[in-house]
ROFI-529354 format. One record per residue (C-alpha): x negated, y, z negated; residue in three letters; residue number from 1. Coordinates in Angstrom, 1 decimal. Example, Ala and Ser with C-alpha at 12.3 -4.5 7.8 and 13.67 -1.06 7.14 Angstrom:
# residues 2
c1:-12.3; c2:-4.5; c3:-7.8; code:ALA; pos:1;
c1:-13.7; c2:-1.1; c3:-7.1; code:SER; pos:2;
# end
This chain:
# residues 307
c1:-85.2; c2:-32.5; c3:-50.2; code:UNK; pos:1;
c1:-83.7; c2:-36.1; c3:-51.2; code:UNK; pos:2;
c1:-86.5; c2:-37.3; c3:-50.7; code:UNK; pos:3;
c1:-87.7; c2:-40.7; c3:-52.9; code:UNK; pos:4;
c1:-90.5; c2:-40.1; c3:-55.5; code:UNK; pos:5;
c1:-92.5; c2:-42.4; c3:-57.5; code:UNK; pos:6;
c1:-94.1; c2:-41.8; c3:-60.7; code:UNK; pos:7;
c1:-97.1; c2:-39.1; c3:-60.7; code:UNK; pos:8;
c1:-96.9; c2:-38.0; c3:-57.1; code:UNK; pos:9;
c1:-97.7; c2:-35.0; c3:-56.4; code:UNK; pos:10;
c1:-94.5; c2:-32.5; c3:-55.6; code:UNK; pos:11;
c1:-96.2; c2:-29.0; c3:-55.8; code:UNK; pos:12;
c1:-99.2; c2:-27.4; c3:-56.0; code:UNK; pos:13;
c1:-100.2; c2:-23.9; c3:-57.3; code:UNK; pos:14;
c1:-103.2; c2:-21.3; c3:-56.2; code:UNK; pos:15;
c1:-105.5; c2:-22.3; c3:-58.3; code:UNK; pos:16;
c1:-108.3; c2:-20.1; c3:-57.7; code:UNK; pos:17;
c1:-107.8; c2:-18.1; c3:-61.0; code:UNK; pos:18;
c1:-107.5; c2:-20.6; c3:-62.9; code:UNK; pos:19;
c1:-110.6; c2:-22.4; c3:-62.2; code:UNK; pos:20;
c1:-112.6; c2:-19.3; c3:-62.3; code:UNK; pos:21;
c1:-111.3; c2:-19.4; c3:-66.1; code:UNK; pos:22;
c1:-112.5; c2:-22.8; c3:-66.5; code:UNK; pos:23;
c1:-116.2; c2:-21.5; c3:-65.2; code:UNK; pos:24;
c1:-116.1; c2:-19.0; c3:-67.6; code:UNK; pos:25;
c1:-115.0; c2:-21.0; c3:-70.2; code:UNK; pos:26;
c1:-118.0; c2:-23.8; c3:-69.6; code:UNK; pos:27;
c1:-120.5; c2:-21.0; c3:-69.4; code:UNK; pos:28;
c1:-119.3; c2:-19.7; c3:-72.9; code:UNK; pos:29;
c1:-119.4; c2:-22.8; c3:-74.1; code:UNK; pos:30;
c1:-122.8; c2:-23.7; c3:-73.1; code:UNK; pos:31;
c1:-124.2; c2:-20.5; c3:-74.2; code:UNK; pos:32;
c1:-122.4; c2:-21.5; c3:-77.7; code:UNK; pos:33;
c1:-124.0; c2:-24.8; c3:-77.5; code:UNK; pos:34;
c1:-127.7; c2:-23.4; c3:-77.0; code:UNK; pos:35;
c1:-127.0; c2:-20.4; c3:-80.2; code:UNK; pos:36;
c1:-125.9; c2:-23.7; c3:-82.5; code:UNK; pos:37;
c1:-129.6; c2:-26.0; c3:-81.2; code:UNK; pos:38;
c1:-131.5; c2:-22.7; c3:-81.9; code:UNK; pos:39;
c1:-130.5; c2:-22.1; c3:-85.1; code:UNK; pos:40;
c1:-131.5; c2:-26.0; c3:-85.6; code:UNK; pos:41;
c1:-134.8; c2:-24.8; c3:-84.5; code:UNK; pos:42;
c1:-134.9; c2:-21.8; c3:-87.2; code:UNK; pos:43;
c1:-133.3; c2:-24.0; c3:-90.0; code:UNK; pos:44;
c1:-136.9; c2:-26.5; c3:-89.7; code:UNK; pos:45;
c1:-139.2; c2:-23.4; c3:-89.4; code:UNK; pos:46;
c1:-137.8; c2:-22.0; c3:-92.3; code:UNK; pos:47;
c1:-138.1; c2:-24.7; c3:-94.2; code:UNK; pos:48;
c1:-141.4; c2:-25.1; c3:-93.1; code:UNK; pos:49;
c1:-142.0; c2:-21.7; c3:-94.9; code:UNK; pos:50;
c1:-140.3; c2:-22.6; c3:-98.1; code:UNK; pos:51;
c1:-142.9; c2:-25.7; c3:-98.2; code:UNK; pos:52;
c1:-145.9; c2:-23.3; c3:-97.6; code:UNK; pos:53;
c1:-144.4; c2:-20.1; c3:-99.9; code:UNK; pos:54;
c1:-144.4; c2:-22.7; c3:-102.7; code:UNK; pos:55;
c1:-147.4; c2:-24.6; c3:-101.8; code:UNK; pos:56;
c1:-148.6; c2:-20.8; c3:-102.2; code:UNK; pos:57;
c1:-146.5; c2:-21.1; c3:-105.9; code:UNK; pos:58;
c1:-148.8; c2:-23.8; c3:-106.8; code:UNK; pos:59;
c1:-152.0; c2:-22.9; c3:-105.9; code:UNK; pos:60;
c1:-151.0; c2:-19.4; c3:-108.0; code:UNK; pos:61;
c1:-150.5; c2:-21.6; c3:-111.3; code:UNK; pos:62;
c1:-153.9; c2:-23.2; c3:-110.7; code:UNK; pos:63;
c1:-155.3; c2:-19.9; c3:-110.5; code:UNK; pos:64;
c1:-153.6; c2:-18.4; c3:-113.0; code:UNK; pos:65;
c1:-154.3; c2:-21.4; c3:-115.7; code:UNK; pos:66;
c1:-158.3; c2:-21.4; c3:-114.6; code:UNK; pos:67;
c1:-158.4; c2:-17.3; c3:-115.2; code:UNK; pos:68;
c1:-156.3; c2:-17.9; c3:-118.8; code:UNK; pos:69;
c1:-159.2; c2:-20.4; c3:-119.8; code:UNK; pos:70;
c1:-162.1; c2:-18.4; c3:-118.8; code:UNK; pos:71;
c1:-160.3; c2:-15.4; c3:-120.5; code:UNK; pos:72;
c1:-160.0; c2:-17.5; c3:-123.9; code:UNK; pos:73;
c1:-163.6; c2:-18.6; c3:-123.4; code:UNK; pos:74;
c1:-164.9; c2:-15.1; c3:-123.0; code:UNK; pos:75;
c1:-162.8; c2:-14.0; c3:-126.0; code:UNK; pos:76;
c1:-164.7; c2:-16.5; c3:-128.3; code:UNK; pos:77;
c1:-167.5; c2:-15.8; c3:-127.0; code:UNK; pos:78;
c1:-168.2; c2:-11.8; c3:-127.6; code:UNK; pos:79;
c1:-167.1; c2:-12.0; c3:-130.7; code:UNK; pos:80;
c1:-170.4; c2:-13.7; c3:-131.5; code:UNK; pos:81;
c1:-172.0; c2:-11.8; c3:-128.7; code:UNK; pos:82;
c1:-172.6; c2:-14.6; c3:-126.8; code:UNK; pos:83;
c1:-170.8; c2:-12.8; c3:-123.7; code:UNK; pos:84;
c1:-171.2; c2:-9.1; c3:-122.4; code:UNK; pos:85;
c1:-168.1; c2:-6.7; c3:-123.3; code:UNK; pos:86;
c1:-168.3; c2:-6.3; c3:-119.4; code:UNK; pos:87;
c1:-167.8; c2:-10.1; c3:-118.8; code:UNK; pos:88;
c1:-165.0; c2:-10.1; c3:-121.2; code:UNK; pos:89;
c1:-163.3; c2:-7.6; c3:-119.4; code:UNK; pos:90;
c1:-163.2; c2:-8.9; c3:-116.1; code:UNK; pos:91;
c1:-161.8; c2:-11.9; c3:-117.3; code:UNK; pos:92;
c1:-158.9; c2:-10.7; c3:-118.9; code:UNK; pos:93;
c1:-158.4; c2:-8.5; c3:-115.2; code:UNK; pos:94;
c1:-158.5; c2:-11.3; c3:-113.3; code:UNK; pos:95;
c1:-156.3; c2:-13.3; c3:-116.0; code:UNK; pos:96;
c1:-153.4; c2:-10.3; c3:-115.1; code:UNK; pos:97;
c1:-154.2; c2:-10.5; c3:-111.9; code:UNK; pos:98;
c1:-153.7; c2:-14.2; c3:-111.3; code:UNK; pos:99;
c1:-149.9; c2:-13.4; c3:-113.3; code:UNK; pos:100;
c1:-148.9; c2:-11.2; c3:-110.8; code:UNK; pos:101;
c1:-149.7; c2:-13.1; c3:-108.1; code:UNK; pos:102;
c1:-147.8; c2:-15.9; c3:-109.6; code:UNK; pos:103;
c1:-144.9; c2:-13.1; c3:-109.8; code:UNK; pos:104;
c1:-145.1; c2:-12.6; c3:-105.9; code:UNK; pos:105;
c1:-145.4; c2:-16.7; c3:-105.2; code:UNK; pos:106;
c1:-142.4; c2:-16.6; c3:-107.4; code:UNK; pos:107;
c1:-140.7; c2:-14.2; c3:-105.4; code:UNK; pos:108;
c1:-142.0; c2:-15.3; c3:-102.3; code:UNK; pos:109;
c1:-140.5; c2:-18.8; c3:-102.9; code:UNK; pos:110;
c1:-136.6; c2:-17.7; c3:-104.1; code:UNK; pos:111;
c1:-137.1; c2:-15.0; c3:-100.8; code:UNK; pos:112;
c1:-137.3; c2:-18.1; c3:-98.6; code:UNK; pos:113;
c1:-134.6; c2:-20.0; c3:-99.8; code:UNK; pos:114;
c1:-132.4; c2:-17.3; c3:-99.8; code:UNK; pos:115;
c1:-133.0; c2:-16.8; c3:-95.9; code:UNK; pos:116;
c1:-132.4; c2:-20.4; c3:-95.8; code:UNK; pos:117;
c1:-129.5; c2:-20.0; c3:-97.1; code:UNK; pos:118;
c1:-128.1; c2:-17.4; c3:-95.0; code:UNK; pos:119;
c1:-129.9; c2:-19.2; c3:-92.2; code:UNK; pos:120;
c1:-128.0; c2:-22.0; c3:-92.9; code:UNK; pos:121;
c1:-123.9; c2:-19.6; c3:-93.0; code:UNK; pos:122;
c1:-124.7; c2:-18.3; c3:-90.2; code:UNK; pos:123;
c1:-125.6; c2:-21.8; c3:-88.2; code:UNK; pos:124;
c1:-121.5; c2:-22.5; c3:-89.8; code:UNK; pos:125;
c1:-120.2; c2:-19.3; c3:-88.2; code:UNK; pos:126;
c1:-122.3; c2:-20.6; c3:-84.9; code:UNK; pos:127;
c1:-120.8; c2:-24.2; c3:-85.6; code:UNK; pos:128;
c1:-116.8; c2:-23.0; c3:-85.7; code:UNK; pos:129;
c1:-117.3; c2:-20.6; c3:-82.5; code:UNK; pos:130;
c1:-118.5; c2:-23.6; c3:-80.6; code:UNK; pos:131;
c1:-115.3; c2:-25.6; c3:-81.5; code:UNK; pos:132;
c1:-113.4; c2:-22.0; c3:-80.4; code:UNK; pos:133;
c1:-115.2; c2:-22.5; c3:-77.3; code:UNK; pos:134;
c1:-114.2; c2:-26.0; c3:-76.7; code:UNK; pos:135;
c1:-110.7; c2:-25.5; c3:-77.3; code:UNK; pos:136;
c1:-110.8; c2:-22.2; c3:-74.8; code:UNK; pos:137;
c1:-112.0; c2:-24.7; c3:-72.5; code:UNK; pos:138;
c1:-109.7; c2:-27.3; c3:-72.7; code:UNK; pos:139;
c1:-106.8; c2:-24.9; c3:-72.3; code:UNK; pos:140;
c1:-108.4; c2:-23.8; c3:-69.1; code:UNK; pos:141;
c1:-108.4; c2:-27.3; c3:-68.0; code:UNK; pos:142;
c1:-105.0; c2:-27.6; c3:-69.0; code:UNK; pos:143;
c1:-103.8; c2:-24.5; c3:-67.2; code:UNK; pos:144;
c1:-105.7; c2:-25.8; c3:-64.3; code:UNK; pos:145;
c1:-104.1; c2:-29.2; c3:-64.5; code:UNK; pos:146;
c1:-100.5; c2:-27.8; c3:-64.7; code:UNK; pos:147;
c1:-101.2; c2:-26.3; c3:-61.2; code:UNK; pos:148;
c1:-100.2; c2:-29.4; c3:-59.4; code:UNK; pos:149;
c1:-97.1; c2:-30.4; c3:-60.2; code:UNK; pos:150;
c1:-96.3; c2:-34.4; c3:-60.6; code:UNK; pos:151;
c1:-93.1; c2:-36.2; c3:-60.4; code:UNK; pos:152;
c1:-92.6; c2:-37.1; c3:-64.2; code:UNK; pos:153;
c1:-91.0; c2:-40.2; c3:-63.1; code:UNK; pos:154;
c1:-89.4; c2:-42.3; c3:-60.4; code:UNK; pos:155;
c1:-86.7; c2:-41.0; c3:-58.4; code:UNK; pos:156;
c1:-84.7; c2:-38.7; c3:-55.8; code:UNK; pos:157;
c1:-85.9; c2:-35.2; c3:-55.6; code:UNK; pos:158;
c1:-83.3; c2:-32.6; c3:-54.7; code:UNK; pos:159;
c1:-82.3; c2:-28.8; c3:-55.0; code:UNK; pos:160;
c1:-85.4; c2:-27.6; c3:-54.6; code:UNK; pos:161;
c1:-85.7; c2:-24.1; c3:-54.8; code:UNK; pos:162;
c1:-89.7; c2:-23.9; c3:-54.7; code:UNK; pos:163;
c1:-91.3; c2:-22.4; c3:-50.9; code:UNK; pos:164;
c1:-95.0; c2:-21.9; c3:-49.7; code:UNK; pos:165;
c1:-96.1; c2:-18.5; c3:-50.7; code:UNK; pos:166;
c1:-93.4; c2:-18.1; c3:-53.6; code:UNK; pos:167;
c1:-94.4; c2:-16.4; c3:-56.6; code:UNK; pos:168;
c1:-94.1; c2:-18.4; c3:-59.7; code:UNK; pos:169;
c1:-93.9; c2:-18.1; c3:-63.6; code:UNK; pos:170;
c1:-94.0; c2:-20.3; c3:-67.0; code:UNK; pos:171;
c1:-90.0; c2:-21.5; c3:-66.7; code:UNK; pos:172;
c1:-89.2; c2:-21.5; c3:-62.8; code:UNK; pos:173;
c1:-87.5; c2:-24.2; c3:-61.8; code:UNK; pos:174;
c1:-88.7; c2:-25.8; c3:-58.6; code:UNK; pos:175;
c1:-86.2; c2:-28.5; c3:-57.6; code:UNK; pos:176;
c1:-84.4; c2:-31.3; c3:-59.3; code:UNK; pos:177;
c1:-85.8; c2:-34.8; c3:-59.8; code:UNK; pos:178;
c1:-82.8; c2:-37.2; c3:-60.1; code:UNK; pos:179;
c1:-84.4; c2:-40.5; c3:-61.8; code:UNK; pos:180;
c1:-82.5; c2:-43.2; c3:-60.0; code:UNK; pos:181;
c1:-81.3; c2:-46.3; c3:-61.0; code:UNK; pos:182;
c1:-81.0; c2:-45.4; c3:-63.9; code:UNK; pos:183;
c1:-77.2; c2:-44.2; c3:-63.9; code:UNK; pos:184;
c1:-75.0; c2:-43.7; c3:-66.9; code:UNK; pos:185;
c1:-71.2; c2:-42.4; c3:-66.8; code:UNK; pos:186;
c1:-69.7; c2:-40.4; c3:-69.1; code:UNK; pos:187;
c1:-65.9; c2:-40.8; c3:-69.9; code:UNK; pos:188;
c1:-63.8; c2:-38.6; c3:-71.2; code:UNK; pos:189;
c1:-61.4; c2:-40.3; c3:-73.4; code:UNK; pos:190;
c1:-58.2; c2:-38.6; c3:-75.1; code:UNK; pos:191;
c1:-59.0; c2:-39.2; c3:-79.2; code:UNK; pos:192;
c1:-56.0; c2:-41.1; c3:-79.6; code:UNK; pos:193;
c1:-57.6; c2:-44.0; c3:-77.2; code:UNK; pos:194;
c1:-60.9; c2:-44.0; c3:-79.4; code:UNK; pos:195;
c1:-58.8; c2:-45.6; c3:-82.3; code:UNK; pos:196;
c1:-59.7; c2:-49.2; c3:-81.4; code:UNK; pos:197;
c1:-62.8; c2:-48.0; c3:-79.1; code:UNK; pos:198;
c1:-66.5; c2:-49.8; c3:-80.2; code:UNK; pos:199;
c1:-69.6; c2:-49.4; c3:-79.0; code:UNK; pos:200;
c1:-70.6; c2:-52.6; c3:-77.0; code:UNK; pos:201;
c1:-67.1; c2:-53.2; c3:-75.6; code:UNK; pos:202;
c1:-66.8; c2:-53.9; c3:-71.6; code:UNK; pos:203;
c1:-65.5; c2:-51.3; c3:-69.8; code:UNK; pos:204;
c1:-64.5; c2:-51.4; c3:-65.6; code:UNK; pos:205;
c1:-65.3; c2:-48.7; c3:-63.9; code:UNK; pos:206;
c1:-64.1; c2:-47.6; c3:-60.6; code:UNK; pos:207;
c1:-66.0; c2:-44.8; c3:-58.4; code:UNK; pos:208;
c1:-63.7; c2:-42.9; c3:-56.0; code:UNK; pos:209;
c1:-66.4; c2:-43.2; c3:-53.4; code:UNK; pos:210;
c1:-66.4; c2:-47.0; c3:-53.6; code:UNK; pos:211;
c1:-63.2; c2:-47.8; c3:-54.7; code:UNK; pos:212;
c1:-63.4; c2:-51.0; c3:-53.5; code:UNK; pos:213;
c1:-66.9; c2:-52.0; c3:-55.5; code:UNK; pos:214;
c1:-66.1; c2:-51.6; c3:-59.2; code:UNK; pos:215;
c1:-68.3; c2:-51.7; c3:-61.6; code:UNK; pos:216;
c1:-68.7; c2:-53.3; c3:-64.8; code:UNK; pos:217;
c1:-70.7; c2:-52.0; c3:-67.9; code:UNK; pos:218;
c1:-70.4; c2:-51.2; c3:-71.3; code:UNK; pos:219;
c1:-69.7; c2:-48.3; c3:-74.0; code:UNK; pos:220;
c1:-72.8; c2:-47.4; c3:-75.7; code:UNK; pos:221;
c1:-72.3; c2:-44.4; c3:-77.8; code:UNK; pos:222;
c1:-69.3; c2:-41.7; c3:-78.5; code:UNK; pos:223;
c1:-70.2; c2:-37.9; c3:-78.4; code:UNK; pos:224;
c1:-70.3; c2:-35.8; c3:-81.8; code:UNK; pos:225;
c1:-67.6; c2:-34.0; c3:-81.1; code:UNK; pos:226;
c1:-65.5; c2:-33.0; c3:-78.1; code:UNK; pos:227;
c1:-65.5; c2:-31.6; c3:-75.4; code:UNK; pos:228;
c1:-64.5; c2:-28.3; c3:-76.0; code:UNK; pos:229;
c1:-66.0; c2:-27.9; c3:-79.0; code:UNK; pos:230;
c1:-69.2; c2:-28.0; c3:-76.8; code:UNK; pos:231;
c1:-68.0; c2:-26.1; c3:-74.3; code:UNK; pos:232;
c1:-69.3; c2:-22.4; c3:-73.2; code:UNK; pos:233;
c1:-66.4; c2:-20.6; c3:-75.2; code:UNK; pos:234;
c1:-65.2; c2:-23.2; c3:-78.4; code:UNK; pos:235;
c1:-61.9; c2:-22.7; c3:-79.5; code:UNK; pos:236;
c1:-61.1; c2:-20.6; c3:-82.5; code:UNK; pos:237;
c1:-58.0; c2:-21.0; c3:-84.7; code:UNK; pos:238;
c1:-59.2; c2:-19.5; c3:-87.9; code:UNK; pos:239;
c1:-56.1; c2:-16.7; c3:-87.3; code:UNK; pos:240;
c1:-53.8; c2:-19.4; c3:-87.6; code:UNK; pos:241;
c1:-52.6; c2:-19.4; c3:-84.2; code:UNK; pos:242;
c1:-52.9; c2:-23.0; c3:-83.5; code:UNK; pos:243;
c1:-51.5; c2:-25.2; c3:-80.8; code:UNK; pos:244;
c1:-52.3; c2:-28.8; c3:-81.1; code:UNK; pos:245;
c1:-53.8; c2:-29.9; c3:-78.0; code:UNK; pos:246;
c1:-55.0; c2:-33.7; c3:-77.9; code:UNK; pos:247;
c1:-58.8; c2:-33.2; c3:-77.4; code:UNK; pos:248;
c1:-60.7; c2:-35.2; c3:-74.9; code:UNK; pos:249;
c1:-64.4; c2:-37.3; c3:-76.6; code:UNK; pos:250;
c1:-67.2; c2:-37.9; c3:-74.0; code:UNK; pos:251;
c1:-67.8; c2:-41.9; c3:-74.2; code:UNK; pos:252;
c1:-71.2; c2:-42.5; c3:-72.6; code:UNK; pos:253;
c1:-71.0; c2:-45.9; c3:-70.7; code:UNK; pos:254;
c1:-74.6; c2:-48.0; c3:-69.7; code:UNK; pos:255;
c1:-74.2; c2:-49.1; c3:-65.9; code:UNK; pos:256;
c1:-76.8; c2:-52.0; c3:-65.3; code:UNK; pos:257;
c1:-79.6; c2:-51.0; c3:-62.7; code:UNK; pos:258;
c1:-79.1; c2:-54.3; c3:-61.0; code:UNK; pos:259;
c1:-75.8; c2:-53.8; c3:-59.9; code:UNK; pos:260;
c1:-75.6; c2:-53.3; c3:-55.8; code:UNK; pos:261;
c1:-73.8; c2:-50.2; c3:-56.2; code:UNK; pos:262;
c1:-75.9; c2:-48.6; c3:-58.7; code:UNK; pos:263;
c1:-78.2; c2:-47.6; c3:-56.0; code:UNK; pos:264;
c1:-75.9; c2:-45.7; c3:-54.3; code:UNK; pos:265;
c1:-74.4; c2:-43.4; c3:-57.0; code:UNK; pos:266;
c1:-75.4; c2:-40.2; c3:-57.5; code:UNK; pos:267;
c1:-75.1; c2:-38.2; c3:-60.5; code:UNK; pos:268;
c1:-71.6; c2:-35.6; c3:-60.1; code:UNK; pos:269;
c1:-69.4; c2:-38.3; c3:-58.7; code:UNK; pos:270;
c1:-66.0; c2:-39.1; c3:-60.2; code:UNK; pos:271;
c1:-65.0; c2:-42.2; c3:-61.8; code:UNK; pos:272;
c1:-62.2; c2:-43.9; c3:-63.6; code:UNK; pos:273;
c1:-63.5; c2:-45.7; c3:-66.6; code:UNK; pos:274;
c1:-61.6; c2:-48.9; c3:-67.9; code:UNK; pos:275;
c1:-62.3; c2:-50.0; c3:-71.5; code:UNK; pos:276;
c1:-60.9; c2:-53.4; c3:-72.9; code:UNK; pos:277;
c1:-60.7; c2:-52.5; c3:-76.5; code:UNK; pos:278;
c1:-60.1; c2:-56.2; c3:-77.2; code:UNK; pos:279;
c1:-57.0; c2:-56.5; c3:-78.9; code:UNK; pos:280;
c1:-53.4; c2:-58.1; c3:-77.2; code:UNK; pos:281;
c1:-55.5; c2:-57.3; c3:-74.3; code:UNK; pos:282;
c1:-54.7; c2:-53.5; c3:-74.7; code:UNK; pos:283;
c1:-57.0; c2:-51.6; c3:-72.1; code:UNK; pos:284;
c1:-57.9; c2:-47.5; c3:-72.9; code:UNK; pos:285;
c1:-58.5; c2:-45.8; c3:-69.5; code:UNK; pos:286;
c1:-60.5; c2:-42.4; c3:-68.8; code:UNK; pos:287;
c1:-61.9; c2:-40.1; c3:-66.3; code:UNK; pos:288;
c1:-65.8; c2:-39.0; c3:-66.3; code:UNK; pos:289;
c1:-68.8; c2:-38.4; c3:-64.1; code:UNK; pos:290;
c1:-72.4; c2:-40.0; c3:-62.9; code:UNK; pos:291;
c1:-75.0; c2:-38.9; c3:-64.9; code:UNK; pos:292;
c1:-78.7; c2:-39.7; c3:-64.9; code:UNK; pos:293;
c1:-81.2; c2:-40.8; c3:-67.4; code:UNK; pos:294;
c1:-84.8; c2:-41.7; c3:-67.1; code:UNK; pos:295;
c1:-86.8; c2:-43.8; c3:-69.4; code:UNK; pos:296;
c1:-89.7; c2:-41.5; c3:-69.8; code:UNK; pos:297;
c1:-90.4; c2:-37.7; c3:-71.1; code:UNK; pos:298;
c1:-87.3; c2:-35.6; c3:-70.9; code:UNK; pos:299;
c1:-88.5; c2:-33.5; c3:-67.6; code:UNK; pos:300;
c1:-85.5; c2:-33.9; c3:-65.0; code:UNK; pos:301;
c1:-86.6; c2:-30.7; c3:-63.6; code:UNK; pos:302;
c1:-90.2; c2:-29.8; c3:-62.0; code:UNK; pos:303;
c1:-91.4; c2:-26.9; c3:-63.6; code:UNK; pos:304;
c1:-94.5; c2:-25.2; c3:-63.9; code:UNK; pos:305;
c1:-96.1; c2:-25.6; c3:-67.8; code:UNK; pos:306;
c1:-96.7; c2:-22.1; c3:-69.0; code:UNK; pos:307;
# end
């Protein structure tokens, strides 16, 4: 506890043995996905290879099938002057039938192949997409396994912790505070009538009850969108009519500058009295607020395991 932290230290860590076991299992799966997707390379080229023969096969069909149509006109011409046996003539026109059914099958044989090519060819897609399923299962393993050691977000005091060895932790717990010092903002809480002459930019003196003797100076720099109590746990109602006018109080955020001596030593909860010179007949609005913190990074104030 308070402690000072710098940016990406480490402040927990968590058993990690499951998760890296899920990372294992994940690379295996992917690798196994990998070698399916480079096989079905492999079968996509032989197939291929198949389609060139089957219609090498196609060709060599038509050659036949033209040479066993010419000797089968021949033959025709010829015993009808009985030049040619019946016998002859009959043989030709056989293997003239023949040599179209074969065609038939090269045919067939041909659109068989490319069909297998084409299913070859889905199913290396299907193989394709699970392999970018099994990349993404992997990196969320990684990430799971990354979020098991636990890294100051950014540069400050670490407080409240609430985190011990051996405690059993979940997606949400909170593990301690991290406060991001210097960078310190007040917030004012202003009755609306002051606001009336109230700008953002305007110098305001501010005067911490812990150091009333080192004030500060700084500078409005926005107003709240709407009071106080209207963000408050239980917001008024007056819809019944009941109404008592009550003047309301605006939170006025003031920048404190990091370079001021006494910025290092506020801490975010301490009281304040907030001076604004509004600028005009040198008419002054003064409130009441509190420290706050802001960092200049991602909003992660608190150490928490990722789920």
């Amino acid at each position: 506890d308070n402690e000072a932290v710098t940016a990406g230290q480490v402040l927990f860590t968590i058993e990690n043995r499951d998760f890296a076991a899920k990372v294992a299992q994940a690379e295996a799966a992917l690798a196994t996905q990998e070698a399916s997707v480079a096989t079905y390379g492999s079968r996509l080229k032989l197939q291929q290879a198949m389609i060139d023969q089957a219609a090498a096969n196609l060709r060599s069909s038509e050659a036949d099938l033209n040479r066993a149509q010419l000797d089968f006109k021949r033959y025709a011409a010829l015993v009808t002057s009985d030049y040619a046996s019946r016998q002859k003539y009959e043989s030709t026109e056989a293997d003239s039938r023949k040599a179209e059914a074969a065609l038939g099958k090269a045919r067939a044989a041909v659109a068989a192949e490319q069909n297998q090519l084409g299913v070859l060819e889905s199913q290396k897609r299907e193989e394709e997409a699970k392999l970018l399923q099994a990349r993404a299962t992997l990196q969320l393993a990684k990430n799971d396994l990354d979020n098991t050691v636990i890294r100051a977000p950014v540069a400050g005091i670490a407080g409240n912790r609430a985190g011990q060895i051996g405690q059993y932790v979940k997606a949400g717990t909170q593990l301690l505070s991290l406060v991001p010092l210097p960078q310190i903002y007040v917030t004012a809480n202003f009755k609306e009538t002051q606001l009336t002459r109230m700008r953002p930019g305007q110098p305001a003196e501010i005067s911490v009850d812990a150091y009333p003797d080192q004030p500060l100076q700084g500078k409005v720099e926005s107003f709240a969108p709407g009071s106080g109590a209207q963000f408050s746990l239980l917001p008024p109602d007056n819809a019944t009519g009941n109404f008592t006018k009550i003047v309301q109080r605006v939170p006025v955020r003031i920048a404190v500058p990091a370079e001021a001596p006494i910025a290092k030593l506020l801490r975010p909860g301490l009281s304040v009295t907030v001076t604004v010179d509004t600028r005009r007949d040198g008419a002054a609005e003064a409130g009441d607020g509190i420290v706050g913190a802001a960092h200049a990074g991602p909003p992660a104030p608190d150490a928490r395991r990722s789920p």
